[in-house]
C-alpha positions as CSV (number, residue, x, y, z in Angstrom):
1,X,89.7,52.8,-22.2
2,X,86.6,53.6,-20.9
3,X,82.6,53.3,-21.3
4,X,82.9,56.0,-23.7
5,X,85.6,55.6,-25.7
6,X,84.6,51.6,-26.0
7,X,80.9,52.7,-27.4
8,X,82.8,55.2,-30.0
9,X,84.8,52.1,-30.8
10,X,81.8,49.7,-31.0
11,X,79.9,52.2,-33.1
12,X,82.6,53.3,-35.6
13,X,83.7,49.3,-36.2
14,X,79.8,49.1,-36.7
15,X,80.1,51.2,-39.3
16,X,83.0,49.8,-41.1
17,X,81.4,46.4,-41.1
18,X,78.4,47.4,-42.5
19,X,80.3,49.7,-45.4
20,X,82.4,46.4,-46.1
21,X,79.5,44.1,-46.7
22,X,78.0,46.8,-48.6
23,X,80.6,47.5,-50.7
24,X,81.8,44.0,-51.4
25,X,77.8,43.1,-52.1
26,X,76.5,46.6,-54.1
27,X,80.6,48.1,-54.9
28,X,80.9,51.8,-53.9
29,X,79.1,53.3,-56.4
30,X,76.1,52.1,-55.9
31,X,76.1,52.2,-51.8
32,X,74.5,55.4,-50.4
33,X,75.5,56.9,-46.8
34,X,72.3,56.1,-45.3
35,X,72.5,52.8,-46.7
36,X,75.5,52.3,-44.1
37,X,74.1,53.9,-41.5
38,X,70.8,52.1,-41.9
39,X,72.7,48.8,-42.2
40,X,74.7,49.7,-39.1
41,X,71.3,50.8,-37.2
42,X,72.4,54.3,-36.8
43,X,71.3,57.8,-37.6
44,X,72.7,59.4,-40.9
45,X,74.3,61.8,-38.5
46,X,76.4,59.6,-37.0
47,X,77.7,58.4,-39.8
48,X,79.4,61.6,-40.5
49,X,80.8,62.0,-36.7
50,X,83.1,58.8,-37.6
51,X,83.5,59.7,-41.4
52,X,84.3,62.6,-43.8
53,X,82.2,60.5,-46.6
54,X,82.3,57.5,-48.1
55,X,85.5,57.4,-49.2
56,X,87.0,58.2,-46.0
57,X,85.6,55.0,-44.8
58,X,86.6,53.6,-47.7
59,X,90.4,54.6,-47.1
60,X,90.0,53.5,-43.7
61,X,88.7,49.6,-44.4
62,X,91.7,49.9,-46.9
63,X,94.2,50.7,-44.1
64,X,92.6,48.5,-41.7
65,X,92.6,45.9,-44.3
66,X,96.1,46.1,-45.1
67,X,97.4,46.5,-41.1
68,X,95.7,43.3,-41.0
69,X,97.9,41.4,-43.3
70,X,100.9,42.7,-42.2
71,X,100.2,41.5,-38.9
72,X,99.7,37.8,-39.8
């Protein structure tokens, strides 16, 4: 992997953290787009380079989530 690929990494895991602590803190509903990308110290924009909406990153802390407990 290189330079690249491990910031697009770092960013989009940046991004999924700070959706996670926002949804588990606020819930869905009430958690904005720019309230992740704020949280995650990004521009709006970038958001949406990683992520259809918020329930694409949704879905993906689900799947992520559940990879994690089958690999215990």
């Amino acid at each position: 992997m290189g330079k690249l690929d491990d910031k697009k990494k770092q960013k989009r895991d940046s991004l999924l953290m700070a959706a996670f602590a926002l949804f588990t803190q606020k819930g869905i509903n009430d958690t904005s787009i720019s309230d992740i990308a704020k949280k995650a110290n990004m521009a709006k924009g970038t958001f949406y380079l990683y992520f259809k909406d918020k329930f694409d990153i949704r879905d993906q802390l689900i799947a992520r989530q559940a990879l994690s407990l089958i690999h215990i």
